[in-house]
C-alpha positions as CSV (number, residue, x, y, z in Angstrom):
1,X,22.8,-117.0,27.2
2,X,19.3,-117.6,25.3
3,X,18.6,-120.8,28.4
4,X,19.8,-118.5,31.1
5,X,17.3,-115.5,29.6
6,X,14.7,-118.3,29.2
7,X,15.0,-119.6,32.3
8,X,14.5,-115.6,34.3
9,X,11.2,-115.6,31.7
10,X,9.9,-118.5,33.0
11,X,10.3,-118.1,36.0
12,X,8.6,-114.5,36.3
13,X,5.8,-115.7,34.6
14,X,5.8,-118.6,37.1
15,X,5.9,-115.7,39.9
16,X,3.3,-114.0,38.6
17,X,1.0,-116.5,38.3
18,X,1.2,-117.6,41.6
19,X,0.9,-114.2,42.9
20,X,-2.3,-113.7,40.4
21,X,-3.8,-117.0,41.8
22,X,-3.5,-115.8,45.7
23,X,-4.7,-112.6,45.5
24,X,-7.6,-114.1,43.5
25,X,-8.3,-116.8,45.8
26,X,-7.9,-114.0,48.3
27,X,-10.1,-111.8,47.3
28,X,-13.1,-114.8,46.5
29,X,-12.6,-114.2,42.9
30,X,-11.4,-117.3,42.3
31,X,-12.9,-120.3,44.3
32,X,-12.9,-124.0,44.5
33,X,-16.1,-125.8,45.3
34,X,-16.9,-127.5,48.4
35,X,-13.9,-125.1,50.3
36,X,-15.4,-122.8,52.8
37,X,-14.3,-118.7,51.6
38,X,-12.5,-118.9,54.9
39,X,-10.1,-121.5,53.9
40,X,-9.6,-120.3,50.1
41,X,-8.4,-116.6,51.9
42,X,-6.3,-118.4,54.2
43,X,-4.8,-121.0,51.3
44,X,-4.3,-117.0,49.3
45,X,-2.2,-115.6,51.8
46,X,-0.3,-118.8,52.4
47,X,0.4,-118.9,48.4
48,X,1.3,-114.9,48.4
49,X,3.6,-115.1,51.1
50,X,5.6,-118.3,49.8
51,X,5.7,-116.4,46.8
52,X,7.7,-113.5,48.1
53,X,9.4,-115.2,50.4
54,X,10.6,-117.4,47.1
55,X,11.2,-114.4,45.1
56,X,13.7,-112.8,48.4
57,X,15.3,-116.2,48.4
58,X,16.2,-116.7,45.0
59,X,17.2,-113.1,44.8
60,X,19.3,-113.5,47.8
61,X,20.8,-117.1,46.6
62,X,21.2,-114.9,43.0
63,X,23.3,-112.2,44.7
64,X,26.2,-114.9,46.4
């Protein structure tokens, strides 16, 4: 039970992360040098949307 619990932690914090690194990468907050703004918004939404479409998978694969 504790590994199982440990393992749903992890992995929201994992979710959140990623979800806190596109939106700042989308928003120009966060940038890498040498990568043109226009790539680091596009590289955001890329990293946002395999987020969620992670999160509706696992949920999904969760619910069989």
């Amino acid at each position: 039970m504790a590994k199982g619990l440990m393992n749903v932690i992890m992995w929201l914090v994992g979710v959140l992360v990623s979800l806190a690194v596109g939106f700042g990468m989308i928003s120009e907050t966060l940038t890498v040098p040498y990568i043109p703004s226009i790539v680091m918004v596009v590289a955001g939404w890329i990293v946002v949307i395999g987020t969620i479409i992670g999160v509706i998978m696992a949920i999904l694969k969760a619910a069989k």
